[in-house]
KOLZA-993765 format. One record per residue (C-alpha): x negated, y, z; residue number from 1. Coordinates in nm, 4 decimals, m for minus. Layout:
{u = X	v = Y	w = Z	i = NUM}
...
This chain:
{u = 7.2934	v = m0.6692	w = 5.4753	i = 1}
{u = 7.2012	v = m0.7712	w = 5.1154	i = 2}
{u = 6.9761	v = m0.5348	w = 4.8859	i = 3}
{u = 6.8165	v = m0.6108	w = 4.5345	i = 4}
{u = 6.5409	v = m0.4299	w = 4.4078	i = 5}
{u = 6.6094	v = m0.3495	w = 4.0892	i = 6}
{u = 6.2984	v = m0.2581	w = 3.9191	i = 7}
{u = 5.9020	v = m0.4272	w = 3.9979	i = 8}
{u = 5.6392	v = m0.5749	w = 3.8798	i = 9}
{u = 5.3992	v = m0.8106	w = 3.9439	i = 10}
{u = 5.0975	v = m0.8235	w = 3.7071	i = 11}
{u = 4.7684	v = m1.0634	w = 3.7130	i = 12}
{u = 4.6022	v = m0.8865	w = 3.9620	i = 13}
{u = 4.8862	v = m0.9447	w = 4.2151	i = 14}
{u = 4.9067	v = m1.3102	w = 4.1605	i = 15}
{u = 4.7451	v = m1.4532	w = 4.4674	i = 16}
{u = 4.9882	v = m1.2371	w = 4.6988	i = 17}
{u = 5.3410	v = m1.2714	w = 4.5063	i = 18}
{u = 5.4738	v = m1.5578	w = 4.7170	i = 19}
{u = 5.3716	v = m1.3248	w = 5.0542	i = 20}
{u = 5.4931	v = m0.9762	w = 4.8931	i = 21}
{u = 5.8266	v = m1.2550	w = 4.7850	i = 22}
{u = 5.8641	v = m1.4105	w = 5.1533	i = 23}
{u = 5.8197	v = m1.0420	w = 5.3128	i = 24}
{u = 6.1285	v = m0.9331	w = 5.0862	i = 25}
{u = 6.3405	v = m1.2182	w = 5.1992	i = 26}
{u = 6.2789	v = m1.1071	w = 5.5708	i = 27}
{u = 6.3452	v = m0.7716	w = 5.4889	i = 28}
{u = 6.6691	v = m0.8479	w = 5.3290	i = 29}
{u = 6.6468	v = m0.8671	w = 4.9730	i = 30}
{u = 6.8470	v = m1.1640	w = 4.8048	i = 31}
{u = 6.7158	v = m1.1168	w = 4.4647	i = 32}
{u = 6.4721	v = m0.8471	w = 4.2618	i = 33}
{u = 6.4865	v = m0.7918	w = 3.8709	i = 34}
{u = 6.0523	v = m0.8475	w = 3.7512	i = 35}
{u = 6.0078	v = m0.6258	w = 3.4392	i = 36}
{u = 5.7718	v = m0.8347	w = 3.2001	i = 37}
{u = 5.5912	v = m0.5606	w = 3.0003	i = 38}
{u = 5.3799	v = m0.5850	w = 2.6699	i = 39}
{u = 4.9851	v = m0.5494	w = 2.7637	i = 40}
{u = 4.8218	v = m0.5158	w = 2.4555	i = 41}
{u = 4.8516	v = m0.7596	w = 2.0733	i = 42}
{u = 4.9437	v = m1.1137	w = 2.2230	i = 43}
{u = 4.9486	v = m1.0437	w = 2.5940	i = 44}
{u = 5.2806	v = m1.0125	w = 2.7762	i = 45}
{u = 5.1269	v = m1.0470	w = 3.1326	i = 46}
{u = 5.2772	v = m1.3186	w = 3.4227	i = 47}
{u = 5.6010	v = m1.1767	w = 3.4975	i = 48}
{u = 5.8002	v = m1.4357	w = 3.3037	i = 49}
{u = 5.5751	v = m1.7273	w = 3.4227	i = 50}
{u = 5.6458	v = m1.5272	w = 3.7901	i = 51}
{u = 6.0199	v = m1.5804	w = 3.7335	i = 52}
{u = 6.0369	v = m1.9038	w = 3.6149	i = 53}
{u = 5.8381	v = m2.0141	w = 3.9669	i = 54}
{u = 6.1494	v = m1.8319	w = 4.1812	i = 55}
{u = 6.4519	v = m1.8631	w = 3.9539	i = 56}
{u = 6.6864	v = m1.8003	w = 4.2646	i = 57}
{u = 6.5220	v = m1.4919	w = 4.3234	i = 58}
{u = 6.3953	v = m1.3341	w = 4.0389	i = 59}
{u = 6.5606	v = m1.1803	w = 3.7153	i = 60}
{u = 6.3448	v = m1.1007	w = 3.4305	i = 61}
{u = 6.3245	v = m0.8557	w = 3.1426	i = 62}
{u = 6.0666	v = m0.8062	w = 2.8705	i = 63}
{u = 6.0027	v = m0.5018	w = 2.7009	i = 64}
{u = 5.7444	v = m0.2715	w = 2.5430	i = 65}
{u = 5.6032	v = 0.0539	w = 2.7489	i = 66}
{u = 5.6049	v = 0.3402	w = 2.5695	i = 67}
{u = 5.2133	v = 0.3876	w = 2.6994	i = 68}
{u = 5.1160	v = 0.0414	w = 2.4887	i = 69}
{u = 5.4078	v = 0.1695	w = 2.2042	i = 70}
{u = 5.0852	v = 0.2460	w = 1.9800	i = 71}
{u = 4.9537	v = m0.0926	w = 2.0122	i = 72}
{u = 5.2485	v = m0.3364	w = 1.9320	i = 73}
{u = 5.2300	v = m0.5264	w = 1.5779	i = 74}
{u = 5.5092	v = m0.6989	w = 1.3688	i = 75}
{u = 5.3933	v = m1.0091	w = 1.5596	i = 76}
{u = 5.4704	v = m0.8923	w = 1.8992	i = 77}
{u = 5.7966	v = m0.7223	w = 1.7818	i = 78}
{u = 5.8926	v = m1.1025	w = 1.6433	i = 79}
{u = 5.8215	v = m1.2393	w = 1.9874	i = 80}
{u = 5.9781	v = m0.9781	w = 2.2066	i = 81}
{u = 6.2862	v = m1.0790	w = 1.9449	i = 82}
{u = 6.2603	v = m1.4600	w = 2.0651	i = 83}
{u = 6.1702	v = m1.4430	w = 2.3852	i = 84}
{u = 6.4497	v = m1.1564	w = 2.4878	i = 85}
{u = 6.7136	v = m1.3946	w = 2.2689	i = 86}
{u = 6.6363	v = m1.6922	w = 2.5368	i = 87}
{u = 6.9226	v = m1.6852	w = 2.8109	i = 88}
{u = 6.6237	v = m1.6858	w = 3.1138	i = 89}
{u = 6.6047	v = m1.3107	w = 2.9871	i = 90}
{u = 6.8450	v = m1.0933	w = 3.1185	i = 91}
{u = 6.7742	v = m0.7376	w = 2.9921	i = 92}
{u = 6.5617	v = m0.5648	w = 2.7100	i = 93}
{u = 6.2789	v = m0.3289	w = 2.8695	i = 94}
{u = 6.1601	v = m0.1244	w = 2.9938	i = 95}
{u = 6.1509	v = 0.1157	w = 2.6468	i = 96}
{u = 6.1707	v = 0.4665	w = 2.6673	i = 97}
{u = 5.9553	v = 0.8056	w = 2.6151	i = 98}
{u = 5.6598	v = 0.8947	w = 2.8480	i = 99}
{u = 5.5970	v = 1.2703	w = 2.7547	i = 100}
{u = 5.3662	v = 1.2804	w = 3.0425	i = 101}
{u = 5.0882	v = 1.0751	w = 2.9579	i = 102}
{u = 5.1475	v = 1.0553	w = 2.5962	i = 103}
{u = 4.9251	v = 0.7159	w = 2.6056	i = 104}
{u = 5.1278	v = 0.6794	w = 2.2426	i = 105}
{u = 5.2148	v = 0.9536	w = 2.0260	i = 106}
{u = 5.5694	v = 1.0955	w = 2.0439	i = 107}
{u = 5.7219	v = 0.9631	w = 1.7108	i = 108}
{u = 5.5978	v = 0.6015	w = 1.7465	i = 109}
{u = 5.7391	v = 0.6164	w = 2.0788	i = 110}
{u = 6.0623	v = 0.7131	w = 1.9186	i = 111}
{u = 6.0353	v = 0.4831	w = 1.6982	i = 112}
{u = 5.9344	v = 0.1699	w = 1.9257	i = 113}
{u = 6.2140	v = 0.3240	w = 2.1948	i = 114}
{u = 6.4696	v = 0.2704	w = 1.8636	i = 115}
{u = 6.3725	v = m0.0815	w = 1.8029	i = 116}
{u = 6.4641	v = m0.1936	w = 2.1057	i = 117}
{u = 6.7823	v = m0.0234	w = 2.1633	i = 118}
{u = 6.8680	v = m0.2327	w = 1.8127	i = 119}
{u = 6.7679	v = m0.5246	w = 1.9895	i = 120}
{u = 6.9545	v = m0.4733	w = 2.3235	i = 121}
{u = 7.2382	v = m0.4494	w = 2.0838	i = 122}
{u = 7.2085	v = m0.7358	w = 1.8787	i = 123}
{u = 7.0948	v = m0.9407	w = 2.1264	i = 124}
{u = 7.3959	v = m0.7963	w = 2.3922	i = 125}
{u = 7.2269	v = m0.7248	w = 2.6528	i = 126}
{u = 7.1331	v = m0.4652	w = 2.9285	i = 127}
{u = 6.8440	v = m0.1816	w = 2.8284	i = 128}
{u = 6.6000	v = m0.0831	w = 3.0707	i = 129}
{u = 6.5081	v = 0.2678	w = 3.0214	i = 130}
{u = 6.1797	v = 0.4605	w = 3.0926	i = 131}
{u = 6.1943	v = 0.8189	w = 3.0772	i = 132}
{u = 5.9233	v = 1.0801	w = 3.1524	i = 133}
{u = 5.9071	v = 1.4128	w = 3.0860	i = 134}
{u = 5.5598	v = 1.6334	w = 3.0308	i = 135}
{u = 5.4118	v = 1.8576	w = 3.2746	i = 136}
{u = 5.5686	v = 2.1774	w = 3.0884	i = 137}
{u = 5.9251	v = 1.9732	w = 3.0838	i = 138}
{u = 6.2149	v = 1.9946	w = 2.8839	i = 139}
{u = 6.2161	v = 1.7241	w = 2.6325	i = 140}
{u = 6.1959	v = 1.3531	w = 2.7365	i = 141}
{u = 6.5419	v = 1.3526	w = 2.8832	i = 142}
{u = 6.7375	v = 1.5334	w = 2.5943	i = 143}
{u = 6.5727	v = 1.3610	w = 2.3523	i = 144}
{u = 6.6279	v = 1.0161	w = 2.5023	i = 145}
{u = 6.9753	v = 1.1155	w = 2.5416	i = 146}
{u = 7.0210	v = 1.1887	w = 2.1953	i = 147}
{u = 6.8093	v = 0.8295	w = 2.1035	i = 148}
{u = 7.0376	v = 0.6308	w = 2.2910	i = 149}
{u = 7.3485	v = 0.8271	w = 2.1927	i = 150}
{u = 7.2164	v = 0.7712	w = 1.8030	i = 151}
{u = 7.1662	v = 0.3827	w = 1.9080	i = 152}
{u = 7.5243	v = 0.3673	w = 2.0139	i = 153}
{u = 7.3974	v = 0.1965	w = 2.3805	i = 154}
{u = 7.6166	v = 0.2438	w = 2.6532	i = 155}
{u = 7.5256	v = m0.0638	w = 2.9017	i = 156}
{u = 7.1972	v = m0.0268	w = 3.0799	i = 157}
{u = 7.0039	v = 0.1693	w = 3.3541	i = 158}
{u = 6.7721	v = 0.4588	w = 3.3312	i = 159}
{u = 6.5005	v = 0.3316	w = 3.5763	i = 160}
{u = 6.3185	v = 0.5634	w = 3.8521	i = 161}
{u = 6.5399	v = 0.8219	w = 3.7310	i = 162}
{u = 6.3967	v = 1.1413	w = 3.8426	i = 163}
{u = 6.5900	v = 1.4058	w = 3.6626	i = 164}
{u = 6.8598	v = 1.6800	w = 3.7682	i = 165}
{u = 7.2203	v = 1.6916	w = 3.8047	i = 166}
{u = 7.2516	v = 1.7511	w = 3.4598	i = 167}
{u = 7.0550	v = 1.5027	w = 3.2850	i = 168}
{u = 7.2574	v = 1.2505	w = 3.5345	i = 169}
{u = 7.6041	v = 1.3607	w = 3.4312	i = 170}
{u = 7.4707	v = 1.2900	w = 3.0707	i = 171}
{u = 7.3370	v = 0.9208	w = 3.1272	i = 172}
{u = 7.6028	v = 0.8509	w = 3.3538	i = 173}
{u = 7.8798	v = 0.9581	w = 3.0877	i = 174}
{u = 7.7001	v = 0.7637	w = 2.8197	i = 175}
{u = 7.7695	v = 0.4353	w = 3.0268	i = 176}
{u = 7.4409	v = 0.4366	w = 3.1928	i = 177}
{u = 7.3319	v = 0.3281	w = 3.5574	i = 178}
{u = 7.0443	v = 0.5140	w = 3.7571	i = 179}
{u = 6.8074	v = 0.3642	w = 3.9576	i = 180}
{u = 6.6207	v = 0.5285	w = 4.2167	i = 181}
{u = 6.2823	v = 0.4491	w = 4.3256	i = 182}
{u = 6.0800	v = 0.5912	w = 4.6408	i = 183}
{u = 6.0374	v = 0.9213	w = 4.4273	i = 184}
{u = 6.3907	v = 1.0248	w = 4.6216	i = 185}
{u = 6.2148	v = 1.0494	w = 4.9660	i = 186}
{u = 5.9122	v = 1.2640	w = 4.8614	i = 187}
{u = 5.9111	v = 1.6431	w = 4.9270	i = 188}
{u = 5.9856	v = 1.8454	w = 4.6549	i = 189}
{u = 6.2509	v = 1.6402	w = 4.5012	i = 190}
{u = 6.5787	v = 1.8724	w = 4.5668	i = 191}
{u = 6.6662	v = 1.8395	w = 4.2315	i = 192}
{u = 6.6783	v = 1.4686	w = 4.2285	i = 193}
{u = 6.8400	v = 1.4478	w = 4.5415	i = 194}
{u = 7.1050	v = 1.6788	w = 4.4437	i = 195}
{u = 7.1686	v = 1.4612	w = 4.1466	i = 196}
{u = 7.1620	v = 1.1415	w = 4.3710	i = 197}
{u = 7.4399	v = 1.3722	w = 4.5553	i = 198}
{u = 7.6301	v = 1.3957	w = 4.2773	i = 199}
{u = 7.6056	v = 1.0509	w = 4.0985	i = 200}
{u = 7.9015	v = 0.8121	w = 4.2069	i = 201}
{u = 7.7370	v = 0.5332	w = 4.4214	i = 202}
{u = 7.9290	v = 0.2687	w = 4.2137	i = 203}
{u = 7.6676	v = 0.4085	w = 3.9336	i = 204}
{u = 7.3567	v = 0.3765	w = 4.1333	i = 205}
{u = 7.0765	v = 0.1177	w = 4.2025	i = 206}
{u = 6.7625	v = 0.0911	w = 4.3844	i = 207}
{u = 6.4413	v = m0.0532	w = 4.2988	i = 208}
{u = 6.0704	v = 0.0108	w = 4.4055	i = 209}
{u = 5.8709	v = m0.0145	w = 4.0559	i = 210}
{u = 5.6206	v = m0.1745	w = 4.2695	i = 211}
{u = 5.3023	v = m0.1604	w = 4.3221	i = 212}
{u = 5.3776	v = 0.1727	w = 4.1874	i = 213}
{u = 5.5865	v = 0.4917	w = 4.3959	i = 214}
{u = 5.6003	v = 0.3770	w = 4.7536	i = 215}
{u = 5.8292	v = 0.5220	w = 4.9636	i = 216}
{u = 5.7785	v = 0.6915	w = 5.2674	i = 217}
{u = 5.6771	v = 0.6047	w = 5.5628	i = 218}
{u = 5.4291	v = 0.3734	w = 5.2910	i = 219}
{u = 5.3055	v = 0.6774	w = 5.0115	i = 220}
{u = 5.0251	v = 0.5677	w = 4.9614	i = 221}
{u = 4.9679	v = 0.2861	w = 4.9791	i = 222}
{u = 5.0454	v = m0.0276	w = 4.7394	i = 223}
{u = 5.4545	v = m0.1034	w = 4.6871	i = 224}
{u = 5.6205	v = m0.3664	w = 4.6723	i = 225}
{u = 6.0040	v = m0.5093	w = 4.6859	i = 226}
{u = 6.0322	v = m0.5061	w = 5.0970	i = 227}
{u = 5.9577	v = m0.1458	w = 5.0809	i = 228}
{u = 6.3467	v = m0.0738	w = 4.8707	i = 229}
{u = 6.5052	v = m0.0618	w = 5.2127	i = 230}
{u = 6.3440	v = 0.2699	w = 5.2372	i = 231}
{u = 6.4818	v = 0.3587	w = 4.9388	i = 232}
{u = 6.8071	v = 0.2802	w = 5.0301	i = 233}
{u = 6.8090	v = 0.4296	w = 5.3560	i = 234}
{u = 6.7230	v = 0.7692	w = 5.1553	i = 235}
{u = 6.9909	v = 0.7390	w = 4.9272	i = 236}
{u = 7.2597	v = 0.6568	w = 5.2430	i = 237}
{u = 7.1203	v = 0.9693	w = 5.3830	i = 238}
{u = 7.2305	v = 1.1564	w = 5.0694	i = 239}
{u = 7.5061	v = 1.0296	w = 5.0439	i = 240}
{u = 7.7050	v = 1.0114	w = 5.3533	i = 241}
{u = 7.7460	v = 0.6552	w = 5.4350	i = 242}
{u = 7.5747	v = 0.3855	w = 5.6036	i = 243}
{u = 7.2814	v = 0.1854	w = 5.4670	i = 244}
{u = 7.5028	v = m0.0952	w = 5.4940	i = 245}
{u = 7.7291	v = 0.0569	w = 5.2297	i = 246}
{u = 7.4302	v = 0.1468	w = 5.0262	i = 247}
{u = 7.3623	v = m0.1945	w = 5.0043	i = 248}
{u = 7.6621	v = m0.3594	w = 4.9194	i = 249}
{u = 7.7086	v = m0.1356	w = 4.6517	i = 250}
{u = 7.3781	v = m0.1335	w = 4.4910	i = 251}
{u = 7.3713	v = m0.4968	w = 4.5393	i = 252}
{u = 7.6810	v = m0.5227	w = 4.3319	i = 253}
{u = 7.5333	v = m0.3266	w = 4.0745	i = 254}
{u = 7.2808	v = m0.4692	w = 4.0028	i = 255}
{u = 7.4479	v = m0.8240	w = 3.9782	i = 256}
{u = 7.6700	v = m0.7079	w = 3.7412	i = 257}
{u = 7.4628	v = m0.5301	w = 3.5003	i = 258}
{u = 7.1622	v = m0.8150	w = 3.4879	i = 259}
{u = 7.4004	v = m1.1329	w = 3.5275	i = 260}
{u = 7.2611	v = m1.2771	w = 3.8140	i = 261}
{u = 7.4945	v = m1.4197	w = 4.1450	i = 262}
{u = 7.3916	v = m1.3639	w = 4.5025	i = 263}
């Protein structure tokens, strides 16, 4: 069995455990997990680039401004997400998207940030990784990111740690869209998610832990990290009907194909 996790992170703090949290993914079964490189603040793009280059075979990276530092980014650090995304080590643009429930950044520069890089997934041709989250009183993140990327013309990317219904699936998914699911789809409470994970095709899907964020259970709680996707993927077999195995393959596949890596 062969899994990827499709979505982590591994900032300064974690840096004197990433070849552990790495070796404890290789005995769980991962062959390879996509690092999202994220904007800090003016200048700083943290270590997940420098983290890739160190495991080449087993990393994939992506850059990308949060839409909770959106506020902060100047012309400078727009001109060097542009170069660095353009070199070929760079395999996706992200994650960008709208985070109605912090608001860390006000909605329209998030918008507006969110639309930048959509034009430079598309000039540059490659993959967008997509954050999306609505606001406590719900109701407008998803639409409205719809309607952003629909605007954008993207059809080739994944909405990560997707967490919506059926309905905002069938819209992502018909816009050419993958969804990846994080340990979010084994909490209580989630029906709606897991009726959408129901739903989705599996040849659409992916799985990822946005570690050290969302473990899954039987780890809530505590910090995440990529070994933990198996649990993740055992969820979504569950939901689905077939065996983990399957679940694997598939996601596995996926992912490959939509970042450009071989395994």
């Amino acid at each position: 069995m062969r899994l990827v996790d499709s979505h982590c992170h591994f900032d300064r703090a974690d840096s004197a455990y990433v070849n552990a949290a790495l070796e404890r993914a290789r005995a769980a079964g991962l062959v390879h997990a996509v690092i999202v490189g994220q904007f800090q603040g003016p200048g700083d793009w943290g270590i997940a680039l420098e983290v890739a280059a160190a495991h080449p075979e087993f990393l994939t990276a992506t850059l990308g401004i949060h839409p909770h530092e959106a506020a902060r980014a100047t012309e400078a650090d727009f001109e060097h997400l542009e170069r660095t995304c353009a070199r070929p080590e760079i395999h996706a643009v992200g994650e960008a998207g709208l985070d109605y429930y912090y608001e860390h950044s006000a909605r329209d520069v998030q918008r507006e940030v969110f639309r930048r890089q959509c034009a430079l997934a598309k000039r540059l041709g490659k993959p967008l990784v997509v954050h999306v989250r609505e606001s406590t009183k719900g109701g407008d993140a998803h639409p409205e990111c719809e309607a952003i990327l629909k605007e954008e013309g993207m059809s080739r990317g994944v909405i990560h740690c997707f967490t919506g219904d059926t309905e905002a699936a069938r819209r992502y998914l018909d816009l050419g869209f993958l969804l990846s699911l994080s340990g979010v789809v084994t909490y209580k409470k989630t029906e709606a998610l897991q009726d959408a994970v129901r739903f989705a095709p599996l040849e659409r899907l992916m799985v990822e832990t946005d570690s050290p964020y969302l473990a899954p259970i039987p780890y809530r709680g505590k910090k995440n990290e990529p070994s933990y996707v198996i649990e993740t993927a055992k969820k979504v077999a569950e939901l689905k009907g077939v065996t983990l195995e399957r679940v694997a393959e598939v996601t596995t596949a996926n992912a490959a194909a939509l970042f450009g890596f071989t395994v």
